[in-house]
PDB file of N, CA, C and O in Angstrom, chain B, residues numbered from 101:
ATOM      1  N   UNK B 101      17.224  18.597 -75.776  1.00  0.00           N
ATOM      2  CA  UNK B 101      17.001  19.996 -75.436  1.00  0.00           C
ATOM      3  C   UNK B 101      16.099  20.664 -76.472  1.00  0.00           C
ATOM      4  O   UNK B 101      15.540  21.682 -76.064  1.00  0.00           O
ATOM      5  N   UNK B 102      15.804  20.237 -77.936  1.00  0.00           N
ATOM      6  CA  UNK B 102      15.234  20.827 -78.361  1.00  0.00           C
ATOM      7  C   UNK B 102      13.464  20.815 -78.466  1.00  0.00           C
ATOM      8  O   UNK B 102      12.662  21.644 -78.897  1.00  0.00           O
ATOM      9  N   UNK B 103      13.317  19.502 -77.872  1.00  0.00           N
ATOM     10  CA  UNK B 103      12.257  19.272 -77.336  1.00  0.00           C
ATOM     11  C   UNK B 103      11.393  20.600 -76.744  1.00  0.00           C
ATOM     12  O   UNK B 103      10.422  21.245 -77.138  1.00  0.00           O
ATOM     13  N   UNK B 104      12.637  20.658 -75.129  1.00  0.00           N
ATOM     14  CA  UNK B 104      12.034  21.832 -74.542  1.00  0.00           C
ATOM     15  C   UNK B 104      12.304  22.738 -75.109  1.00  0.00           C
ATOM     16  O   UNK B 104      11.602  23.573 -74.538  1.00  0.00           O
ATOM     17  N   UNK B 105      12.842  23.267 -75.877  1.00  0.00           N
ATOM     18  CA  UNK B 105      12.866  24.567 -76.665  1.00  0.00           C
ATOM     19  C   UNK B 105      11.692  24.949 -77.553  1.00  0.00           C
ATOM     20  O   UNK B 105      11.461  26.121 -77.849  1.00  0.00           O
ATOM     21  N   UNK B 106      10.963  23.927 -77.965  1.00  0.00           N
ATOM     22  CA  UNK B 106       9.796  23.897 -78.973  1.00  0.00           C
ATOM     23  C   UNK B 106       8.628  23.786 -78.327  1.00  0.00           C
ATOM     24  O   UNK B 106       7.538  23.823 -78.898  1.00  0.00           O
ATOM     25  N   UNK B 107       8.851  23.594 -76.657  1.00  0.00           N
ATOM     26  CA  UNK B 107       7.274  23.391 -75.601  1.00  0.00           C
ATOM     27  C   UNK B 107       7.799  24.630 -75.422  1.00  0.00           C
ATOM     28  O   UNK B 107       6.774  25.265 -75.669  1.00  0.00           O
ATOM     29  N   UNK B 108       8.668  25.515 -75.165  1.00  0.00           N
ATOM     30  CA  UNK B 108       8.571  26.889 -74.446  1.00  0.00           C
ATOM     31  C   UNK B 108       8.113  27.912 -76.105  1.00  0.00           C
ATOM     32  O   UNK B 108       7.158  28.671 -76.273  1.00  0.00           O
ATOM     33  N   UNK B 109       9.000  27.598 -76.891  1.00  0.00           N
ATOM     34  CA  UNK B 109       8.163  28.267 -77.640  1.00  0.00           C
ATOM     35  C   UNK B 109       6.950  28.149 -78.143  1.00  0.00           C
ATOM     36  O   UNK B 109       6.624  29.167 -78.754  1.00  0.00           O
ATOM     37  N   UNK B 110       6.215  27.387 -78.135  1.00  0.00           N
ATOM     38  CA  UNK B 110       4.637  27.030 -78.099  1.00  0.00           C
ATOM     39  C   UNK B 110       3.859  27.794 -77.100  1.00  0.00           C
ATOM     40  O   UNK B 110       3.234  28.838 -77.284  1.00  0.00           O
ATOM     41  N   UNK B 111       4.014  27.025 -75.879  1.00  0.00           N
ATOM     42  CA  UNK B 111       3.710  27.619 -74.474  1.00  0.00           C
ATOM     43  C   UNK B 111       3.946  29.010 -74.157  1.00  0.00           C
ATOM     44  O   UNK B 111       2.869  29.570 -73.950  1.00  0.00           O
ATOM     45  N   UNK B 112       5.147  29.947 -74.015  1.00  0.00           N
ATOM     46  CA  UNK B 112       5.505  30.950 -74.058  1.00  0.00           C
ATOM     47  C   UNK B 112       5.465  32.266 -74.830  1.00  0.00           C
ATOM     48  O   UNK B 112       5.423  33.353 -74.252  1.00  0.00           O
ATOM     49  N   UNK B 113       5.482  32.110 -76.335  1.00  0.00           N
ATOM     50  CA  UNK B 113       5.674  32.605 -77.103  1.00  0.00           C
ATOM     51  C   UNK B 113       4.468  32.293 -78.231  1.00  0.00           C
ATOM     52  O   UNK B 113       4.441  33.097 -79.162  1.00  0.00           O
ATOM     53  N   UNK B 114       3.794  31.570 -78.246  1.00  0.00           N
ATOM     54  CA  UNK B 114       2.518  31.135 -78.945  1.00  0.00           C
ATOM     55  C   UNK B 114       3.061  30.941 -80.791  1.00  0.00           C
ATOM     56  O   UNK B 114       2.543  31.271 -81.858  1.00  0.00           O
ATOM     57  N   UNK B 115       4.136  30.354 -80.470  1.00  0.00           N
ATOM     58  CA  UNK B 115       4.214  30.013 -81.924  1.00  0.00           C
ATOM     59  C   UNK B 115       4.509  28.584 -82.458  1.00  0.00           C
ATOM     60  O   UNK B 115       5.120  27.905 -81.632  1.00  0.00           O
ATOM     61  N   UNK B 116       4.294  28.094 -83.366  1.00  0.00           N
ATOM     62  CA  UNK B 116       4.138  26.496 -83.522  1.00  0.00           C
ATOM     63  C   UNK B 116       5.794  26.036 -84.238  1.00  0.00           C
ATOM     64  O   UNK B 116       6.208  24.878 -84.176  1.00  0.00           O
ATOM     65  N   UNK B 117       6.300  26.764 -84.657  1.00  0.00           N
ATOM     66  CA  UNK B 117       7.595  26.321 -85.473  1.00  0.00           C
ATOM     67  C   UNK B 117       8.825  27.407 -85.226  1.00  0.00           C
ATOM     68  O   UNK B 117       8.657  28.590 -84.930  1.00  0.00           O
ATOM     69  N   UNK B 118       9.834  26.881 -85.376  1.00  0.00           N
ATOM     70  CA  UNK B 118      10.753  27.678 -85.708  1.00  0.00           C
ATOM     71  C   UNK B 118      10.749  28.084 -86.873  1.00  0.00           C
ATOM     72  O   UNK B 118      10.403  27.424 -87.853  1.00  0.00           O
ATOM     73  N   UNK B 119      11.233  29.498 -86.862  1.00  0.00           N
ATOM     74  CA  UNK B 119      11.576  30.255 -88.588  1.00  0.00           C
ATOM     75  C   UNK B 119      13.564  29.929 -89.141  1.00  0.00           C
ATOM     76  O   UNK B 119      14.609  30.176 -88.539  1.00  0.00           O
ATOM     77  N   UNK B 120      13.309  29.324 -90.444  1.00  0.00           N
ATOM     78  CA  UNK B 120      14.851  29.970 -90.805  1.00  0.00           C
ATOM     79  C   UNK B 120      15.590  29.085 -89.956  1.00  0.00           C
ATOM     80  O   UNK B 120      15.196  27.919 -89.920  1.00  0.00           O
ATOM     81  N   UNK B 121      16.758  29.461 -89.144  1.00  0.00           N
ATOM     82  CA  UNK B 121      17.908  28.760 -88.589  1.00  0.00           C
ATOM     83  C   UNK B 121      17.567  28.980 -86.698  1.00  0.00           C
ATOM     84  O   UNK B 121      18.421  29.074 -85.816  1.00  0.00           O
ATOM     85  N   UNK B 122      16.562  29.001 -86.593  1.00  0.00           N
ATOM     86  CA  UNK B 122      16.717  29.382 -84.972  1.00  0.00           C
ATOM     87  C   UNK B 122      16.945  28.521 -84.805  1.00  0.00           C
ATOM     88  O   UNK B 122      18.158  28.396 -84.635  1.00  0.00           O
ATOM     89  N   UNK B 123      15.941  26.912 -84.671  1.00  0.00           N
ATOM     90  CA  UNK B 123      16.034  25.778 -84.290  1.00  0.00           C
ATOM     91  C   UNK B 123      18.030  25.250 -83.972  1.00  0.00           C
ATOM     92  O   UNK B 123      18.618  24.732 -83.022  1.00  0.00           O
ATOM     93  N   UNK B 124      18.356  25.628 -85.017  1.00  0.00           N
ATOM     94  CA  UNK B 124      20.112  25.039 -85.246  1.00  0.00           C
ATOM     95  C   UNK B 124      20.858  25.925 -83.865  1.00  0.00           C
ATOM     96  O   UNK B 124      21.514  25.495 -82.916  1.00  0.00           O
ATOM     97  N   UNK B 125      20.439  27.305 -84.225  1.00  0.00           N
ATOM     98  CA  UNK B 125      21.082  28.353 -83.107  1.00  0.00           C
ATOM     99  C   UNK B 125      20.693  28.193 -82.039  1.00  0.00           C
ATOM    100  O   UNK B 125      21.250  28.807 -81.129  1.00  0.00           O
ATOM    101  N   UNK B 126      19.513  27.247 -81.735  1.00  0.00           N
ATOM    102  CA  UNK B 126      19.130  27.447 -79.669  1.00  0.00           C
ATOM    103  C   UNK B 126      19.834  26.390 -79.822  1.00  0.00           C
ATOM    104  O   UNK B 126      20.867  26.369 -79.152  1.00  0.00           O
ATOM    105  N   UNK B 127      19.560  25.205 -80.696  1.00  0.00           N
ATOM    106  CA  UNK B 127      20.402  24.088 -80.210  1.00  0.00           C
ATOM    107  C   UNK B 127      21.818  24.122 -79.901  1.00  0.00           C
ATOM    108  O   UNK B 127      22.124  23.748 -78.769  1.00  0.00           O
ATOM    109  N   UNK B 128      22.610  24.442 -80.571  1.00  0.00           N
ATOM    110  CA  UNK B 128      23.617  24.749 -80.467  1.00  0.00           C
ATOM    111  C   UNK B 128      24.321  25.787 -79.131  1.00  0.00           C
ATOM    112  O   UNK B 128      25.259  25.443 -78.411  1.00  0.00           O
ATOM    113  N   UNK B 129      23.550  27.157 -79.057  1.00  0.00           N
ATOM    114  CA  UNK B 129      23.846  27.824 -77.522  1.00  0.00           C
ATOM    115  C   UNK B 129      23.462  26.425 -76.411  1.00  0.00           C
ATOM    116  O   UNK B 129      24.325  25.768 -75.828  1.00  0.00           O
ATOM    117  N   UNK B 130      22.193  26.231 -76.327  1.00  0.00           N
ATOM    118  CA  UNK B 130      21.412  25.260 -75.461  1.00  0.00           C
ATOM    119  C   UNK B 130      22.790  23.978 -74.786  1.00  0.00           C
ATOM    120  O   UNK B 130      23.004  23.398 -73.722  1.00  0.00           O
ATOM    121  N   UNK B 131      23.486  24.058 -76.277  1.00  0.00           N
ATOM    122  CA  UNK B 131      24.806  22.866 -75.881  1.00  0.00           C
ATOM    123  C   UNK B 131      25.826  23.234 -75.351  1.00  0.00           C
ATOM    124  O   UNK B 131      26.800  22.508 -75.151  1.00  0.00           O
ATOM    125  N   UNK B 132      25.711  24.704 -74.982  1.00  0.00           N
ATOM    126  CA  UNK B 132      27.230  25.075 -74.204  1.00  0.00           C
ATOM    127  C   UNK B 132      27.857  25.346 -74.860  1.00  0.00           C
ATOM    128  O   UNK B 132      29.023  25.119 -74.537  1.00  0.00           O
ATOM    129  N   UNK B 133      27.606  26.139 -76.502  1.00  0.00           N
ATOM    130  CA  UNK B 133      28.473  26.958 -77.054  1.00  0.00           C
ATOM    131  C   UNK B 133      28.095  28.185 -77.371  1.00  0.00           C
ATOM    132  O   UNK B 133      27.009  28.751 -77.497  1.00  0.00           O
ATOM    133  N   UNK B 134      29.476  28.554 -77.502  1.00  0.00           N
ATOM    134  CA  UNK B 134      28.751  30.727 -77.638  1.00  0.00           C
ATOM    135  C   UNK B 134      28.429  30.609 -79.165  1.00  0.00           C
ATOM    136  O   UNK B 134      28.625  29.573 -79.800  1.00  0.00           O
ATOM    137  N   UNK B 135      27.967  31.649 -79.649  1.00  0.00           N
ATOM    138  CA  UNK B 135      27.499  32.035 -80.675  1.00  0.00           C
ATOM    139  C   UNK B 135      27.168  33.450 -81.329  1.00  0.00           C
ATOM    140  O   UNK B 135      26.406  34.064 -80.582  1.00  0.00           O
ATOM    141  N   UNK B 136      27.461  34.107 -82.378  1.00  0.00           N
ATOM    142  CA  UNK B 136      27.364  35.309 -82.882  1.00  0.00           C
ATOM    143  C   UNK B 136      26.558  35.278 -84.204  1.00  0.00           C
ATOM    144  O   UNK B 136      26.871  34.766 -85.279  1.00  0.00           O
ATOM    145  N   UNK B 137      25.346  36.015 -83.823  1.00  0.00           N
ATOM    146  CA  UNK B 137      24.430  35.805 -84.902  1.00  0.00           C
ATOM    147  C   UNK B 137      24.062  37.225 -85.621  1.00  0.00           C
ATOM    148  O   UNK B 137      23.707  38.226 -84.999  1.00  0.00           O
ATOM    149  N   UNK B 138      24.196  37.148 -86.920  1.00  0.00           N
ATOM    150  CA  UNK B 138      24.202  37.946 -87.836  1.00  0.00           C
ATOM    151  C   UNK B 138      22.679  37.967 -88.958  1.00  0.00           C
ATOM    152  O   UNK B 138      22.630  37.355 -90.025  1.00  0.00           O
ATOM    153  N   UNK B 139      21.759  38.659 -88.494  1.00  0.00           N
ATOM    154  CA  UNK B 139      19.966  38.216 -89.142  1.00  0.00           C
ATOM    155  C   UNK B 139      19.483  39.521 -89.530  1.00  0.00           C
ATOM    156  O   UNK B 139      20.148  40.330 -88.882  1.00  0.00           O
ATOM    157  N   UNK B 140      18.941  39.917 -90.011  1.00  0.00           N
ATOM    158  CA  UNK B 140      17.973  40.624 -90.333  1.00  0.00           C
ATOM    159  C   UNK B 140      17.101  41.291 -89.493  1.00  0.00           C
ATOM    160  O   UNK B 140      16.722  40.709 -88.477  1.00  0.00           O
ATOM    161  N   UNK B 141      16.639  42.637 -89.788  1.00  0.00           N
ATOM    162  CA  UNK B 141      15.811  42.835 -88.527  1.00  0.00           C
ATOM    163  C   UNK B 141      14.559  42.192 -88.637  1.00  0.00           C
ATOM    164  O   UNK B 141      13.983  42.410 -89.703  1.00  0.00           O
ATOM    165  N   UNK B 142      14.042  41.543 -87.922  1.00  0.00           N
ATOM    166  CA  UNK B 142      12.593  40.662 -87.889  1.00  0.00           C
ATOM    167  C   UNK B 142      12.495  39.175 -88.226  1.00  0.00           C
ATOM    168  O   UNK B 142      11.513  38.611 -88.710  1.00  0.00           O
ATOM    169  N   UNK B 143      13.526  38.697 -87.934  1.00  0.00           N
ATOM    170  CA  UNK B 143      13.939  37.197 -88.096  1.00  0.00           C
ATOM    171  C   UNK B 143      13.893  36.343 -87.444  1.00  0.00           C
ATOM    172  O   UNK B 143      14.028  35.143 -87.684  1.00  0.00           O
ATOM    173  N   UNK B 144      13.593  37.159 -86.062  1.00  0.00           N
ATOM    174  CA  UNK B 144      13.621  36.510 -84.814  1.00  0.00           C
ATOM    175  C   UNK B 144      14.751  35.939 -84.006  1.00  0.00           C
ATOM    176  O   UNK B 144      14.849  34.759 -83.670  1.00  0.00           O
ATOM    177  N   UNK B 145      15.639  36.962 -83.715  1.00  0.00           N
ATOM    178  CA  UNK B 145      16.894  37.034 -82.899  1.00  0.00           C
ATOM    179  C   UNK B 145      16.790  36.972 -81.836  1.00  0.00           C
ATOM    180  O   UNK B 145      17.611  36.263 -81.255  1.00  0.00           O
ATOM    181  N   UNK B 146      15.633  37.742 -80.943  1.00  0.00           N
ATOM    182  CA  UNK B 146      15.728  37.819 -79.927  1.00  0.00           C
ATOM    183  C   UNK B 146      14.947  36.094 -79.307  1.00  0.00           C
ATOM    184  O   UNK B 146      14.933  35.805 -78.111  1.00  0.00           O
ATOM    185  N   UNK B 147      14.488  35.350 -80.188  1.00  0.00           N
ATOM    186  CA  UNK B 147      14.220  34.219 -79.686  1.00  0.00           C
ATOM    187  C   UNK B 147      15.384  33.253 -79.446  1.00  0.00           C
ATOM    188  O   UNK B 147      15.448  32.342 -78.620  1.00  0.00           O
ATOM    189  N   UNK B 148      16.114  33.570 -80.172  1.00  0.00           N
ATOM    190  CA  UNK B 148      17.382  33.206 -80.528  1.00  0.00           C
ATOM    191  C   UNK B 148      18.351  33.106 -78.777  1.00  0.00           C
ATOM    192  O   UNK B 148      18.871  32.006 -78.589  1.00  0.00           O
ATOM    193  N   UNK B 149      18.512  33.927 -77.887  1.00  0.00           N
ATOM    194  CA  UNK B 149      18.899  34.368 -76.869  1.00  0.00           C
ATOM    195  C   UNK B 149      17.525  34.179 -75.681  1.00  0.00           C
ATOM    196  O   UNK B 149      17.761  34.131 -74.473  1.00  0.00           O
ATOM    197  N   UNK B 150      16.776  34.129 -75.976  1.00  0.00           N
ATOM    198  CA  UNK B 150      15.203  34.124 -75.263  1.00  0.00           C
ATOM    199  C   UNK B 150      14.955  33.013 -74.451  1.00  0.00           C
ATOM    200  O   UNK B 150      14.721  32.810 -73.260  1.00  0.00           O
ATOM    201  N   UNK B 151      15.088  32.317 -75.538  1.00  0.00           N
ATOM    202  CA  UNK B 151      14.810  30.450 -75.650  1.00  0.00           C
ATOM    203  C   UNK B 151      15.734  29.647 -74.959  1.00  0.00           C
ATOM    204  O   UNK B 151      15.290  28.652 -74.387  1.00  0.00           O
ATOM    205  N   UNK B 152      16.866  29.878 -74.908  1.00  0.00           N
ATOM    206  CA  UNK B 152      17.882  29.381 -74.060  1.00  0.00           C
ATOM    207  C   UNK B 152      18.107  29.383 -72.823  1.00  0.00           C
ATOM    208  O   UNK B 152      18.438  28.477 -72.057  1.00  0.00           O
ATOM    209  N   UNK B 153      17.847  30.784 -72.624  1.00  0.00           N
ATOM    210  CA  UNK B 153      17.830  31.323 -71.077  1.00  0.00           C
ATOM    211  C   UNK B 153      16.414  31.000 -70.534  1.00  0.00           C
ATOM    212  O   UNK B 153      16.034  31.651 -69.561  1.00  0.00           O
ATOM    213  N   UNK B 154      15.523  29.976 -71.112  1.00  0.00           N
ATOM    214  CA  UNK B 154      14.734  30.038 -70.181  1.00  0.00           C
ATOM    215  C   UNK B 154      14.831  28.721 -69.999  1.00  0.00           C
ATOM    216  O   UNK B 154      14.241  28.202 -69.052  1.00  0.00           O
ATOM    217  N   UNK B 155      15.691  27.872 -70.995  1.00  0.00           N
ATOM    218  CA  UNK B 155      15.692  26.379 -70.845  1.00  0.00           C
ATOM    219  C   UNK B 155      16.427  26.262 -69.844  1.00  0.00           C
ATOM    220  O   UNK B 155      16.497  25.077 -69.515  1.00  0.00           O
ATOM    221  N   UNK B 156      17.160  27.097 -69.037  1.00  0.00           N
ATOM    222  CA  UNK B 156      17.887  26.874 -68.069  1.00  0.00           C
ATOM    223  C   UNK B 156      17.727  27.324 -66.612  1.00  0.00           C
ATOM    224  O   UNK B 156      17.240  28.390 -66.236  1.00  0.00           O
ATOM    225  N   UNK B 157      18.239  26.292 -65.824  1.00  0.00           N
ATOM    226  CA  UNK B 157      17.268  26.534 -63.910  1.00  0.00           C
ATOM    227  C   UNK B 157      18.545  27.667 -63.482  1.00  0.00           C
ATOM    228  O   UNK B 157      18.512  27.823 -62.261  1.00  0.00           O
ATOM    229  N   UNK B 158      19.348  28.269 -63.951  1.00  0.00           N
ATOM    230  CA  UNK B 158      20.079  29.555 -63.647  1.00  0.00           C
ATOM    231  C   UNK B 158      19.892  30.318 -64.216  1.00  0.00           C
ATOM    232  O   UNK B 158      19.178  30.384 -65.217  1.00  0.00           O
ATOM    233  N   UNK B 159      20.857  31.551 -63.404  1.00  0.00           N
ATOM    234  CA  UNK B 159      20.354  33.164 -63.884  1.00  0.00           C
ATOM    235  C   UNK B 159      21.792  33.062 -65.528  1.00  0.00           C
ATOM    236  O   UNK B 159      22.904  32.542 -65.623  1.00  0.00           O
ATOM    237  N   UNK B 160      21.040  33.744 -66.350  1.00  0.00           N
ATOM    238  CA  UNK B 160      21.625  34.238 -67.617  1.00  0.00           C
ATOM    239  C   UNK B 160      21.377  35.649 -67.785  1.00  0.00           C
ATOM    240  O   UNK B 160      20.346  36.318 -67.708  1.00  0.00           O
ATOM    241  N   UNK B 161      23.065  36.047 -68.134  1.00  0.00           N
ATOM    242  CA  UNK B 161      22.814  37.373 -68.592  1.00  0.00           C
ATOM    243  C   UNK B 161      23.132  37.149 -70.313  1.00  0.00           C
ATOM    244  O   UNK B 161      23.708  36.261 -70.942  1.00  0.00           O
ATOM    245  N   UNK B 162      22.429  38.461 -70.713  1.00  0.00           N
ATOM    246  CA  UNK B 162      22.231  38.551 -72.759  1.00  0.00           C
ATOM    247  C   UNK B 162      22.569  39.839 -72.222  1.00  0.00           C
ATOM    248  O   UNK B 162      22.192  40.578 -71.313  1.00  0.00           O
ATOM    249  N   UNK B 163      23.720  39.815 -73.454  1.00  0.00           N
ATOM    250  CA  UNK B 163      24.519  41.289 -73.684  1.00  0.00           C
ATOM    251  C   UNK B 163      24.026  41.204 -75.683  1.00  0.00           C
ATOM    252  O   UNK B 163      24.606  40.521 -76.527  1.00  0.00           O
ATOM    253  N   UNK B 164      22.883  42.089 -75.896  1.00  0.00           N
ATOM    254  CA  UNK B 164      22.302  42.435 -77.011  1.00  0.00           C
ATOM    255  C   UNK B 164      22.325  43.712 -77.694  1.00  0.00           C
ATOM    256  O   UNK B 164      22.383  44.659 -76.909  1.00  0.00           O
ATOM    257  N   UNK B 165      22.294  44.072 -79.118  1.00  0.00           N
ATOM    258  CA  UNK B 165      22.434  45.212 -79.226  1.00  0.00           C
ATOM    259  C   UNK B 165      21.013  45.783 -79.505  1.00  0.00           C
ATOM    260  O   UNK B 165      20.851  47.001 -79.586  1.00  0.00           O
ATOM    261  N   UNK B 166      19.811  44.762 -79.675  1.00  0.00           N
ATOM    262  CA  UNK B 166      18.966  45.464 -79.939  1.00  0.00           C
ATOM    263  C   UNK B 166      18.460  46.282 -79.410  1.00  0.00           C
ATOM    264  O   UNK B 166      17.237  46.160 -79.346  1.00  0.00           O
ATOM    265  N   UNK B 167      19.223  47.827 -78.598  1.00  0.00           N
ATOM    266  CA  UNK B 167      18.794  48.729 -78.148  1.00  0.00           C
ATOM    267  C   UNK B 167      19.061  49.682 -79.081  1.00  0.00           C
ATOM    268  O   UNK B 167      18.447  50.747 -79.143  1.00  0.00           O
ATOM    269  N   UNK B 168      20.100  49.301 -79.940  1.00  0.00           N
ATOM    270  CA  UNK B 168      20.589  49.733 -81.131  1.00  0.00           C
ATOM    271  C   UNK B 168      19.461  50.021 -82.127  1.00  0.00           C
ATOM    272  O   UNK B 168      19.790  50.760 -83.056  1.00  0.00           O
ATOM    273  N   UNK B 169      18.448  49.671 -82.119  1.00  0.00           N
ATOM    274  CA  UNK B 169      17.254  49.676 -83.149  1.00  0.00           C
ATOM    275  C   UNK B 169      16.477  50.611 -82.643  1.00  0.00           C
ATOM    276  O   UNK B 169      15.610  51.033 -83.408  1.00  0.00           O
ATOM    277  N   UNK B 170      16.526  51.069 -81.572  1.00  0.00           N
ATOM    278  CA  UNK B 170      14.888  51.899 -80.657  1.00  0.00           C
ATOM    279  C   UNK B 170      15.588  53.028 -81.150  1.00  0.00           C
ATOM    280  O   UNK B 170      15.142  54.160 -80.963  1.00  0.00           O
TER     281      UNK B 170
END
C-alpha cells in the first residue's frame, strides 16, 4: 500500500517524498487502523487523512478539525 500512497502523492499532490512521520501514519490508517494525530500546523496533516481516502475504491468520511484554523 505504500507504494500507491507515494504514486498518488507524486501524481496528485506533486511532491516527491514524504515529510517527518506521514509515510508511518498513511501506512498504518491504509492498514485498517484508526489513528489520532497530534502535528504542528504545516506538517502536513491533511495528507495524512488525504492519502488514504484516495487509496481506497469507497466513499470515506474525515471528521477534521482543521476548520479550527480558518
Amino acid at each position: 500500500m505504500r507504494s500507491r500512497a507515494l504514486t498518488i502523492l507524486k501524481e496528485i499532490f506533486s511532491y516527491s517524498n514524504f515529510r517527518g512521520q506521514q509515510a508511518e501514519i498513511i501506512t498504518h490508517v491504509t492498514s485498517g487502523h484508526d489513528c489520532m494525530i497530534l502535528m504542528p500546523t504545516g506538517r502536513g496533516k491533511s495528507l495524512c487523512y488525504q492519502i488514504p481516502a484516495l487509496t481506497r475504491n469507497e466513499v470515506a468520511v474525515i471528521f477534521s478539525s482543521l476548520i479550527a484554523l480558518m
